[in-house]
Kinemage of the C-alpha trace (Angstrom):
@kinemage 1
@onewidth
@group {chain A} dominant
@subgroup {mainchain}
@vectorlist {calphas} color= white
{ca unk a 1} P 121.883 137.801 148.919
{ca unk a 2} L 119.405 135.013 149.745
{ca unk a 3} L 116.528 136.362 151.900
{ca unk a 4} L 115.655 134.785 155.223
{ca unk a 5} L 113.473 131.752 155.412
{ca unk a 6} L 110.152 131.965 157.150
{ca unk a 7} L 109.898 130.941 161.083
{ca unk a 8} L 107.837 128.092 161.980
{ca unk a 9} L 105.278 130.185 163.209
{ca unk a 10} L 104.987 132.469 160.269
{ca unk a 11} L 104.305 128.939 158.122
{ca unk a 12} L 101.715 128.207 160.271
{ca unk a 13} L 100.442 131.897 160.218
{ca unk a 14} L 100.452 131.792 156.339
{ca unk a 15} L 98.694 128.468 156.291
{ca unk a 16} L 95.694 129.674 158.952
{ca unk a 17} L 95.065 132.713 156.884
{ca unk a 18} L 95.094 130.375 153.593
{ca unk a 19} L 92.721 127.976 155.173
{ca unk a 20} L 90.435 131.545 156.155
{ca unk a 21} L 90.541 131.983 152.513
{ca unk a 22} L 92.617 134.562 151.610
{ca unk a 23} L 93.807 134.409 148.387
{ca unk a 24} L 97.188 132.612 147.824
{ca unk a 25} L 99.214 135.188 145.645
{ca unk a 26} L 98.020 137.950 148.431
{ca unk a 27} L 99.688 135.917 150.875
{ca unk a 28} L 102.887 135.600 148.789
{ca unk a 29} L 103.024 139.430 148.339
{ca unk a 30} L 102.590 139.935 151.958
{ca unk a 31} L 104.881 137.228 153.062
{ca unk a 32} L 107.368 137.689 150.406
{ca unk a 33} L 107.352 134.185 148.847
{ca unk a 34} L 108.050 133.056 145.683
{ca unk a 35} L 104.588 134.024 143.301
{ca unk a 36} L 105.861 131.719 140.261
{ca unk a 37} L 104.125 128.301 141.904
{ca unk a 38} L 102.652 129.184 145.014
{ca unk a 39} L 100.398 126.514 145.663
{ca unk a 40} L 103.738 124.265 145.517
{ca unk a 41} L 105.271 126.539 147.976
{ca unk a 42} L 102.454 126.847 150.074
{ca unk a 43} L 101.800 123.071 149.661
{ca unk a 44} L 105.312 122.286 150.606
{ca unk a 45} L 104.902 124.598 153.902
{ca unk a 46} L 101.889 122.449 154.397
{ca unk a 47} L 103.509 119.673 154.470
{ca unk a 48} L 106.524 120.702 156.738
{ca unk a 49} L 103.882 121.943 159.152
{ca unk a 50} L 102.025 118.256 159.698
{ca unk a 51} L 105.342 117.121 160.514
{ca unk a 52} L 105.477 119.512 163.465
């Protein structure tokens, strides 16, 4: 079963604490995303979030 997708607010959670300097495969574990290309997953959030 596919897990659930992340709220817009948890995106833009994930992206603050990036920006702060957290490491990126920390916030994958914590998060739950996908650790195989996480700067394209985080980059894609990224994206979705200046189109808010």
């Amino acid at each position: 079963m596919k897990k659930a997708r992340l709220t817009e607010a948890q995106i833009m959670s994930v992206l603050r604490q990036m920006e702060g300097g957290v490491a990126v495969a920390e916030l994958c574990r914590e998060h739950g995303m996908s650790s195989a290309y996480p700067e394209v997953t985080l980059a894609q959030a990224r994206d979705k979030a200046r189109q808010i």
